[in-house]
Every structure is written in structure tokens, then in C-alpha cells.
C-alpha positions in Angstrom: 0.0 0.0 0.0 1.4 3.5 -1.0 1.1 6.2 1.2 -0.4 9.4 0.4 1.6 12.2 -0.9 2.5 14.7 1.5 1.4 18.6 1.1 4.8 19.7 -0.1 4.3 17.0 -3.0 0.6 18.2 -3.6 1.8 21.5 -3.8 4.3 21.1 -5.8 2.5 19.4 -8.6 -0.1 22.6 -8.4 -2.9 21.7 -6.1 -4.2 24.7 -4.5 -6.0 24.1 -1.0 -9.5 25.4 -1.3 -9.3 27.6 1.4 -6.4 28.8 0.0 -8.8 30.2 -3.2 -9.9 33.8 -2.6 -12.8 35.1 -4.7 -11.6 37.5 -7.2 -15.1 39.1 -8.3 -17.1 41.1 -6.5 -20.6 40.5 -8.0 -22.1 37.0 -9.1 -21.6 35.9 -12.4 -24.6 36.8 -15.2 -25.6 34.5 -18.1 -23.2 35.4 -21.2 -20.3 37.2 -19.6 -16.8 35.8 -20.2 -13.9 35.2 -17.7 -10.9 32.9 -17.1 -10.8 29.9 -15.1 -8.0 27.9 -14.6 -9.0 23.9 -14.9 -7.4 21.4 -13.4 -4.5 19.8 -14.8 -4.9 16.6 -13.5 -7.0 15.7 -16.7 -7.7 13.3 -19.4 -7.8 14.7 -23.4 -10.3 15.9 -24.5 -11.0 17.8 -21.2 -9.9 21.2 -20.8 -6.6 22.0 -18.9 -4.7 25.2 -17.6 -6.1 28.6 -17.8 -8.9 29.0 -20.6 -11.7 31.8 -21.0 -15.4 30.9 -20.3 -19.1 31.6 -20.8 -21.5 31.9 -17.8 -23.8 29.4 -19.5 -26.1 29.2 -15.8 -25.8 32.0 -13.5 -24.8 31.8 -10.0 -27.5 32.6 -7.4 -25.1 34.3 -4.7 -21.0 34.4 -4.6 -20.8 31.7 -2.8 -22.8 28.7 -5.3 -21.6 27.5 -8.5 -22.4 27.9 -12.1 -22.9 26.3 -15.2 -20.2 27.4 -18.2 -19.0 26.1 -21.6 -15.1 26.6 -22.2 -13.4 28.8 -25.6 -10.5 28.2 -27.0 -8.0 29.9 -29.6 -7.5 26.6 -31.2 -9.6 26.1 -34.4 -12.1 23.2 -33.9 -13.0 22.5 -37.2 -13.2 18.5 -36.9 -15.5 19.0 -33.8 -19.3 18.7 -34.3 -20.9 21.0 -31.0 -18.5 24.4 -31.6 -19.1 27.8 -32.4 -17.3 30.4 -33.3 -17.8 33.8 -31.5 -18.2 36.8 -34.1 -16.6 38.9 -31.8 -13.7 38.0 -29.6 -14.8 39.3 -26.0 -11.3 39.3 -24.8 -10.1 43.2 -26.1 -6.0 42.3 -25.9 -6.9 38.7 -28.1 -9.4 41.0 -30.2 -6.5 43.3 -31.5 -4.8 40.4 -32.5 -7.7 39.3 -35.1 -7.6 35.7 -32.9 -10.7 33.9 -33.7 -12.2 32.4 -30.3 -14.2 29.0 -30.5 -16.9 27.8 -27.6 -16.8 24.0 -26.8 -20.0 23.4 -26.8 -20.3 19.9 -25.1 -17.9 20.8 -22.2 -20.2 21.8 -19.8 -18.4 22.7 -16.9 -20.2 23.5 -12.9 -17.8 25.4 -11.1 -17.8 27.2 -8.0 -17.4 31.4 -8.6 -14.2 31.2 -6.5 -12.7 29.7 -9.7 -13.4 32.9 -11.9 -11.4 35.8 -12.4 -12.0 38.8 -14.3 -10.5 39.5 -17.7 -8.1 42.5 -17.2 -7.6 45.4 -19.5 -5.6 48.5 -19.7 -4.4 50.0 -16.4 -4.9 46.6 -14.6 -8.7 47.0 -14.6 -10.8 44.7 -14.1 -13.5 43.9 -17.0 -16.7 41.3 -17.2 -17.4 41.5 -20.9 -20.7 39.9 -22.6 -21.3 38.0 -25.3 -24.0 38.8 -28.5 -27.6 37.5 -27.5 -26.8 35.7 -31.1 -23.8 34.3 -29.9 -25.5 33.3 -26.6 -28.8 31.8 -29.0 -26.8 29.9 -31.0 -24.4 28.1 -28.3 -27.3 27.2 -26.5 -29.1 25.7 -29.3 -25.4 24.0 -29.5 -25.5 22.7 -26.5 -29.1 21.2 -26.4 -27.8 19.3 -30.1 -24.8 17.7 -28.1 -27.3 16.9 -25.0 -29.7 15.1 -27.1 -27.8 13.8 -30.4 -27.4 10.6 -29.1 -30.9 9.9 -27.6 -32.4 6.5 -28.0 
């Protein structure tokens, strides 16, 4: 039988202690707005690893519950069936850049809102950008496809 690692071990391999999280927002998250989270990286291909941006996909109902998002990435998903590609990059430094961001449609995600952080802009300020309501309509419709594709 192995023993377990010890906390110098865990910490070295990235594990964060969860009352070692602070809550970097200051209002609960709203359905459509976008910021980073940083997944796990204990994880298994095709999940989502390392610091990604997100979509509030279910709102939170206070700043201490969870919610419901669906993850984007910079990396073109043309081969994947349940993606969407935003018409307007909500991130304004990636936005410059012309860099095409893609929502994952069938990785739906429930974290807790101590797991966000804000997108910063200029001057270190924090931002909580949103999303097109055509954007939102269509990733939605998205994920309901993915969710019930494969009924029997």
C-alpha cells in the first residue's frame, strides 16, 4: 500500500488548498459574460486543462454557489461537431490580435465562482465583458444538439 503524498508534493504538482482560493469578483456571475478559469491539470484529453476563457452558460445565485459554463478556445475546432465560433472576440487584448475564439459546446463545466477571475484590460482593470444574444442563442441551441444527439 502507498502512502499518500505529503502537502509539499501536492503542492508542488499545483494543487491549490480550497481555502487557499480567494474570490476574485465582486458581483455574481450573469448569463453570457466571459472570464478565465483555470481547470485542473490533473486531466484526461479531450477535457480542458490550464487557464482557458469561459461563458457563464447558468448564472450563479449568490458568490458563494456555483455555475454552469461552456469553455473557448483559440485553437480552431473544425473536426468537432458541437462548436461555435464567436463573431466577436470578447477578450479586447486577443481582439487586436484578429484571434478567432471558439466555444466548446459539449464541455459543460459547474464550477464554483471562486474559480473565476476577471479578464483585465488597460491599467490593470478589471473587465466582465458579454457575449452577443446571437452568440449566446446559438451556443445554446449548441448545447441542447450535443445533449440530445445521441438519444435512443
Amino acid at each position: 500500500m502507498t502512502a499518500f503524498p505529503s502537502d509539499a508534493d501536492l503542492l508542488a504538482a499545483g494543487w491549490i488548498k480550497a481555502s487557499r482560493r480567494h474570490r476574485r469578483i465582486n458581483s455574481r456571475p450573469r448569463v453570457g459574460q466571459v472570464y478565465w478559469i483555470d481547470f485542473p491539470h490533473d486531466v484526461y484529453p479531450p477535457e480542458f486543462m490550464g487557464e482557458h476563457p469561459e461563458i457563464i452558460i447558468r448564472a450563479a445565485q449568490n458568490l458563494h454557489g456555483t455555475c454552469i459554463i461552456v469553455p473557448v478556445t483559440s485553437k480552431s475546432q473544425s473536426d468537432a461537431n458541437h462548436t461555435h465560433t464567436l463573431t466577436v472576440n470578447p477578450i479586447p487584448s486577443v481582439r487586436q490580435n484578429r484571434i478567432q475564439s471558439h466555444v466548446v459546446c459539449d464541455h459543460l463545466y459547474t464550477v464554483h465562482v471562486n474559480r473565476l477571475r476577471p479578464i483585465i484590460a488597460k491599467h490593470n482593470r478589471p473587465i466582465y465583458p458579454k457575449i452577443s444574444a446571437l452568440d449566446l442563442q446559438i451556443i445554446v441551441s449548441k448545447i441542447q444538439s450535443a445533449l440530445f444527439s445521441n438519444r435512443v
